[in-house]
C-alpha positions as CSV (number, residue, x, y, z in Angstrom):
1,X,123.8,103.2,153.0
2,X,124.1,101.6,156.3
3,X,122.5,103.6,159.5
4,X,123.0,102.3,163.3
5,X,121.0,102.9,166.6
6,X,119.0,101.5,169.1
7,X,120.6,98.3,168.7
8,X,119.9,97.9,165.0
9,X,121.8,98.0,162.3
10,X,119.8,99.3,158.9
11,X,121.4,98.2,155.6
12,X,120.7,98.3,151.4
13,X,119.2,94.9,150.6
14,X,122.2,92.8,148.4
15,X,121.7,90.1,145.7
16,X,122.1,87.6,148.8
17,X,119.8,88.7,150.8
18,X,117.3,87.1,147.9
19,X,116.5,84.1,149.9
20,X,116.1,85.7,153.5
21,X,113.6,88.1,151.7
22,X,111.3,85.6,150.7
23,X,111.8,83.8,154.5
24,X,110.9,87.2,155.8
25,X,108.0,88.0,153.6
26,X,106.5,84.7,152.4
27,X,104.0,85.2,155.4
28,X,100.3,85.3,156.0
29,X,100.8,88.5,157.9
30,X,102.5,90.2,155.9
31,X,100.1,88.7,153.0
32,X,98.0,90.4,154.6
33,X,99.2,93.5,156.6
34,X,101.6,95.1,153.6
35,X,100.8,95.5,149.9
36,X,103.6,92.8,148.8
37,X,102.7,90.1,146.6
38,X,101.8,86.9,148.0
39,X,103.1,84.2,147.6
40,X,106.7,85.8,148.1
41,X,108.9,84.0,146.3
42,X,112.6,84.2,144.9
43,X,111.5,85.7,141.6
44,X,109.3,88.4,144.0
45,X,112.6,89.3,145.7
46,X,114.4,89.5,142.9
47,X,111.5,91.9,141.4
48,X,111.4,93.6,144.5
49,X,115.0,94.3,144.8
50,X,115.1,95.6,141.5
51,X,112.4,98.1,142.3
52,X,113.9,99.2,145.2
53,X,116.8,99.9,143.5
54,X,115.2,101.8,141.3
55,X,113.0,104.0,143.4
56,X,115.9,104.4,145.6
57,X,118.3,105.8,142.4
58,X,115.3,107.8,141.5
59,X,115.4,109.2,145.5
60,X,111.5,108.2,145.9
61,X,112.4,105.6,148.3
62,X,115.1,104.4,150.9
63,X,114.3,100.7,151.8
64,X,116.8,98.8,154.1
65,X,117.2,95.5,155.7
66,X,117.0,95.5,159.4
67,X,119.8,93.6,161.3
68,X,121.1,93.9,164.7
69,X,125.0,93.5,163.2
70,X,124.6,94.3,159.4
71,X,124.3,90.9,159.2
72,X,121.0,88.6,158.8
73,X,118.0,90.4,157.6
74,X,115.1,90.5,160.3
75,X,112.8,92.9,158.5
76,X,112.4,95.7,156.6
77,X,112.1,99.5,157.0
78,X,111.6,102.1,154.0
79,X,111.0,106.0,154.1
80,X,108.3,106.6,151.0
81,X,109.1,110.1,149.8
82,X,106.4,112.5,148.6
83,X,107.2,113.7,144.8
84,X,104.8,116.7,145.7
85,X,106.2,117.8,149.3
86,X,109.7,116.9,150.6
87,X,109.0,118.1,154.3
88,X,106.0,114.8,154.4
89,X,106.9,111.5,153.9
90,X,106.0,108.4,155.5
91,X,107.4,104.7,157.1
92,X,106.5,101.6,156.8
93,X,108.3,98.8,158.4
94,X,107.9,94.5,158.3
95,X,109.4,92.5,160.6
96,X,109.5,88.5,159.9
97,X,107.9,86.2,162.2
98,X,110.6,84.4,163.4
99,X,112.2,87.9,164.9
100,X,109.0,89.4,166.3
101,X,108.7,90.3,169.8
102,X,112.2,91.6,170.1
103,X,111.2,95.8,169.4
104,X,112.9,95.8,166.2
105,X,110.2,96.9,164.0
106,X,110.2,100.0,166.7
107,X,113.7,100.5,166.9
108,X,114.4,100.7,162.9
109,X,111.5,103.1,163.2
110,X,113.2,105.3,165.5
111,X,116.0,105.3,163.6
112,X,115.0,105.5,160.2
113,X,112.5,108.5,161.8
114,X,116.2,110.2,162.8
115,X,117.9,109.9,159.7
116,X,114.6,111.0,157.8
117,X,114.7,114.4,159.9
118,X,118.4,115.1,160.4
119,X,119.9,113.8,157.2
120,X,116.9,114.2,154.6
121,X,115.3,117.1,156.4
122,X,111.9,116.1,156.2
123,X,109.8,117.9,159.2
124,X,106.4,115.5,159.1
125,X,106.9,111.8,159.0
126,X,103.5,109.3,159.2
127,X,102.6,106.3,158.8
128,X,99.4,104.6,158.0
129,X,98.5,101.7,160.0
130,X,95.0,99.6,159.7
131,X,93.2,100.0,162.8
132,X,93.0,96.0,163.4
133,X,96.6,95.9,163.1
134,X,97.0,96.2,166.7
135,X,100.8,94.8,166.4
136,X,101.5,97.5,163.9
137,X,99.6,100.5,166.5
138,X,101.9,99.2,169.3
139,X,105.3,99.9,166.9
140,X,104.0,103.6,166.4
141,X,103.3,104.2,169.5
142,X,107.2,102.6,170.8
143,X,108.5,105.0,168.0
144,X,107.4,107.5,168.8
145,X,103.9,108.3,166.9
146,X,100.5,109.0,168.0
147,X,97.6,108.5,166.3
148,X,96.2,111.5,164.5
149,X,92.5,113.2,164.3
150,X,92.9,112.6,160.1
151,X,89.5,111.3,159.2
152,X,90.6,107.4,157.9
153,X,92.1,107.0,154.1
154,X,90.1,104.3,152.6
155,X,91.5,102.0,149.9
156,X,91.3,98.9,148.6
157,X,94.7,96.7,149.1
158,X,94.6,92.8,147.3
159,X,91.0,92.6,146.8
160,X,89.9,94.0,150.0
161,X,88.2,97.2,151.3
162,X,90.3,98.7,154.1
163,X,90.8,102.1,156.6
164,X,94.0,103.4,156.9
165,X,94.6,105.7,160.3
166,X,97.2,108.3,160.2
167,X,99.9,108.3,162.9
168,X,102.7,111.0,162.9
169,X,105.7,111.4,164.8
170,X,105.6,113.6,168.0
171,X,108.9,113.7,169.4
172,X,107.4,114.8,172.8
173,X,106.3,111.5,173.4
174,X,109.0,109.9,173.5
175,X,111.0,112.4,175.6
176,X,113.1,114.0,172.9
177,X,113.7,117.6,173.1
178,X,112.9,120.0,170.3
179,X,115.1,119.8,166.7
180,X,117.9,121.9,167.0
């Protein structure tokens, strides 16, 4: 699968991409903003991309590498479908530190939030941010999400108690006519 837009290239994750993986998410933020083990190394990538794989062949997940030429990974965007409700599903989205700052993270949103609706046909997409992850709130909102009135999900993530806000995607906001 390989999806293009915004000046991003979206791509499956490859048995050489083992060692950029574990560059990307062998990080204290993303330790601690995302659920994936830490430390993040090469026998973590090679679990992960196993998983993803699987999940993917199972159509529960669609996790891609995001590049600006298919290249060089620079993150990491996935569309979590629900196994109860095809029309929900939510985004999540890392970006590694050496390629923050650049939009990236908002653009593979954007176009990950396209194909999810036009391709997979899914009519709510959200995402659940932490409401200290002020990085993460300023990718929604470029993306085109606002925050929702949902009372806060708690959970507990790698030993600690947190509050997940719900953001959803309102294609008003970002100027884009109604789905046609």
């Amino acid at each position: 699968m390989r999806l293009s837009g915004h000046g991003v290239v979206l791509r499956e994750w490859e048995e050489g991409d083992l060692a950029a993986m574990v560059g990307l998410f062998d990080d204290p933020d993303v330790a601690y903003w995302t659920p994936l083990v830490s430390p993040f190394d090469l026998e973590a990538a090679r679990v992960y991309l196993k998983r993803a794989q699987e999940r993917r062949a199972a159509g529960k997940r669609v996790q891609l590498a995001v590049t600006v030429d298919g290249g060089e990974p620079m993150g990491e965007v996935l569309l979590m479908l629900s196994e109860l409700n095809l029309d929900v599903a939510e985004i999540g989205y890392a970006v590694g530190a050496a390629y923050r700052g650049r939009g990236l993270a908002a653009r593979a949103v954007r176009v990950m939030t396209g194909f999810a609706r036009d391709t997979v046909g899914v009519s709510r997409l959200l995402l659940e941010i932490e409401a200290e992850n002020a990085a993460s709130a300023g990718v929604a909102r470029a993306a085109g999400y606002r925050l929702t009135e949902a009372p806060p999900i708690p959970a507990e993530e790698k030993g600690r108690r947190i509050s997940l806000q719900t953001w959803e995607y309102d294609q008003a906001s970002i100027g884009v006519g109604p789905r046609g």
